[in-house]
PABA-217874 format. One record per residue (C-alpha): residue number from 1; residue in one letter; x, y, z. Coordinates in steps of 0.001 Angstrom, whole numbers, padded with zeros to 6 digits, always signed. Layout:
{num:NUM, residuo:A, xx:X, yy:Y, zz:Z} $
...
This chain:
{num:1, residuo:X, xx:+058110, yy:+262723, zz:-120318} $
{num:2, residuo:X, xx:+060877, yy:+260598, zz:-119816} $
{num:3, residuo:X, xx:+063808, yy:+261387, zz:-117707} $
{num:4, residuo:X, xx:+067049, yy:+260380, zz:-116961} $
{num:5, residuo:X, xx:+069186, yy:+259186, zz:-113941} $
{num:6, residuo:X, xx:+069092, yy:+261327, zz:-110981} $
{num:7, residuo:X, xx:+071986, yy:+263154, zz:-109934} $
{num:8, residuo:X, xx:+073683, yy:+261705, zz:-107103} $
{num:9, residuo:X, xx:+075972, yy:+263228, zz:-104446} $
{num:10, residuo:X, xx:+079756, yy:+261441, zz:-104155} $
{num:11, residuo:X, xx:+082344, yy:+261587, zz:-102581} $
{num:12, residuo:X, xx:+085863, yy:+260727, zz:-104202} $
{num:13, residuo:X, xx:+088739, yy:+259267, zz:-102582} $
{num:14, residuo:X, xx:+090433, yy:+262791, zz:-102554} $
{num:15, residuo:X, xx:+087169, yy:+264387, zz:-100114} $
{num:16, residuo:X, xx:+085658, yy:+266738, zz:-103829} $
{num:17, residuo:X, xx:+082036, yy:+266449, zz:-103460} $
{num:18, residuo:X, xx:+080107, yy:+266327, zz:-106875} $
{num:19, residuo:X, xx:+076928, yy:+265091, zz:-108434} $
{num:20, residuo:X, xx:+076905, yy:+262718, zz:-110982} $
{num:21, residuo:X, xx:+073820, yy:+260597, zz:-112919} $
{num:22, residuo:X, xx:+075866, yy:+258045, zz:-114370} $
{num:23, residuo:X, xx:+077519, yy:+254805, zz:-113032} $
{num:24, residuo:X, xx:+081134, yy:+256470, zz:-113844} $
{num:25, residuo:X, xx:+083169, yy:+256569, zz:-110989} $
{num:26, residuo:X, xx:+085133, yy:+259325, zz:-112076} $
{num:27, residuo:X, xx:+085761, yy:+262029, zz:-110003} $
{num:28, residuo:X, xx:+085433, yy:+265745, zz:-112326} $
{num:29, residuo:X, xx:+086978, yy:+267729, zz:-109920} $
{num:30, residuo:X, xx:+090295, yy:+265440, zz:-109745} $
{num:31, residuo:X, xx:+090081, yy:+264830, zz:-113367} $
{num:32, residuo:X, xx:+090067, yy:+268954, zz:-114242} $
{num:33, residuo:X, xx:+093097, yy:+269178, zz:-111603} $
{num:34, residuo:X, xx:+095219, yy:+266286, zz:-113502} $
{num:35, residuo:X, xx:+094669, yy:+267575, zz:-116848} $
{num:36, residuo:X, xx:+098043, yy:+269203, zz:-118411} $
{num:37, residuo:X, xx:+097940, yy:+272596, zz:-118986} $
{num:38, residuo:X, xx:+100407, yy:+272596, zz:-121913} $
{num:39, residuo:X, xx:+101288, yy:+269500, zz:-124389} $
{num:40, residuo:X, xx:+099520, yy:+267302, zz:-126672} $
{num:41, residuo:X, xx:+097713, yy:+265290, zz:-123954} $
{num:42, residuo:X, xx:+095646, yy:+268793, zz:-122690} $
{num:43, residuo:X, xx:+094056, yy:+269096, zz:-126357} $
{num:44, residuo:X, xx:+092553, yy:+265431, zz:-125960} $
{num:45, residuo:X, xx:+089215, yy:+264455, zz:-123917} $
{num:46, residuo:X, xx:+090171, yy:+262818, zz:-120198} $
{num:47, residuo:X, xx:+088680, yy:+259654, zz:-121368} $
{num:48, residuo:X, xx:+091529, yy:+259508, zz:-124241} $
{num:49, residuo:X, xx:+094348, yy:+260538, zz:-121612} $
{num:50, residuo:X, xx:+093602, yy:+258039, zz:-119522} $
{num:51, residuo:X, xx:+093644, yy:+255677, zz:-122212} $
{num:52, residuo:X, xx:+096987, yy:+256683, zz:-123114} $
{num:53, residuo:X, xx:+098191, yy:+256849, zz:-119419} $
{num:54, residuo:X, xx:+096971, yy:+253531, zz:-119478} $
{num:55, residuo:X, xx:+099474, yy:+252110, zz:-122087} $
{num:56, residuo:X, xx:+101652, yy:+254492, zz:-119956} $
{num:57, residuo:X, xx:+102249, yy:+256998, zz:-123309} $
{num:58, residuo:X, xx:+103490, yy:+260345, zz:-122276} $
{num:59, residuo:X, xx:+105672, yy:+261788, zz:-125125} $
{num:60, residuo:X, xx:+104797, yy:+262208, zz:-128742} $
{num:61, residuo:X, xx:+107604, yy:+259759, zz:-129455} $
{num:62, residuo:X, xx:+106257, yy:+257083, zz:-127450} $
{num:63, residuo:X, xx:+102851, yy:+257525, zz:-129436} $
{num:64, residuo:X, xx:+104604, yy:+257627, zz:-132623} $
{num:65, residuo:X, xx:+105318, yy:+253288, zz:-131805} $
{num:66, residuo:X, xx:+101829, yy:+252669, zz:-132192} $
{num:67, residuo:X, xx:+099884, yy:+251915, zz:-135102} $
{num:68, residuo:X, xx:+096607, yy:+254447, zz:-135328} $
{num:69, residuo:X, xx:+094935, yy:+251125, zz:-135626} $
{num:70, residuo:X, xx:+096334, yy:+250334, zz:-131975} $
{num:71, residuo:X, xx:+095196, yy:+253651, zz:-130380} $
{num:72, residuo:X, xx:+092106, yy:+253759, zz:-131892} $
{num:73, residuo:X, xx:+091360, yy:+250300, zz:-130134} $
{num:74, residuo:X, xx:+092170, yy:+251859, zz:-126948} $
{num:75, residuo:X, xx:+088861, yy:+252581, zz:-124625} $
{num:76, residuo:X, xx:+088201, yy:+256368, zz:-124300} $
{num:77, residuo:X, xx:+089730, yy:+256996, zz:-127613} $
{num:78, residuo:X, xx:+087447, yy:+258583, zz:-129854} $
{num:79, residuo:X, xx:+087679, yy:+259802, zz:-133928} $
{num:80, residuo:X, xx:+088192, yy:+263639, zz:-132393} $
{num:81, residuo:X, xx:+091397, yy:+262539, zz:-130451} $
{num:82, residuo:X, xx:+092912, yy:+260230, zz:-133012} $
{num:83, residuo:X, xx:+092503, yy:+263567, zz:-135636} $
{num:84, residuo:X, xx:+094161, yy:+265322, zz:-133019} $
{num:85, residuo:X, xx:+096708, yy:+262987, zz:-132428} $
{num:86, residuo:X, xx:+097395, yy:+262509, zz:-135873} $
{num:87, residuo:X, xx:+097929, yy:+266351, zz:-136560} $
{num:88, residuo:X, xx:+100045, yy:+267037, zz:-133505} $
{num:89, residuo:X, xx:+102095, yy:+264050, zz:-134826} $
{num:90, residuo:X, xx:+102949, yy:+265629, zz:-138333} $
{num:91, residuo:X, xx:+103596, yy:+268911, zz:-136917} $
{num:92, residuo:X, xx:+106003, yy:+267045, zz:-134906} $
{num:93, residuo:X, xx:+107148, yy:+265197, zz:-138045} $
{num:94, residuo:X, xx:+106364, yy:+262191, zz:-136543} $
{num:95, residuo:X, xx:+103891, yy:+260028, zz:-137460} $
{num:96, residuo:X, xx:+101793, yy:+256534, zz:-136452} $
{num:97, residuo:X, xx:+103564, yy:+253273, zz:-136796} $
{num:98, residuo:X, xx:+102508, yy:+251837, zz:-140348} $
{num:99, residuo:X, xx:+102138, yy:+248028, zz:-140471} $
């Protein structure tokens, strides 16, 4: 039988102590605590918010300068957020940048 990574105990910056197996040093406690509780940004995955937050995008308008192309380069940006992104977009009536 073959297993994975054992869980290891951390410690984040913030004192939350969690197990993790992977190499990820993201902490799940402060990433449940940062996610939005309203907005387009809490239906997307962390990894795709911090992508955004990344290119500093907090408002559907700002989003709406990109190309899907552009976003969809973006680590942490996966085929389930861009669908997301798109339809929050149009029921915005806004829409990706064409090129």
């Amino acid at each position: 039988m073959v297993t994975g990574k054992e869980k290891q105990l951390r410690t984040c910056t913030e004192g939350h102590q969690y197990y993790k197996s992977s190499d990820c040093p993201t902490c799940p406690i402060c990433e449940a605590e940062r996610k939005p509780k309203t907005g387009f940004l809490y239906l997307i995955s962390a990894p795709a918010r911090r992508a955004l937050a990344g290119e500093e995008i907090s408002s559907l308008e700002q989003l709406s300068e990109y190309s899907e192309k552009e976003i969809s380069a973006l680590h942490g940006m996966g085929p389930k957020a861009i669908t997301l992104l798109k339809t929050v977009l149009e029921e915005n009536n806004l829409y990706f940048k064409t090129n």
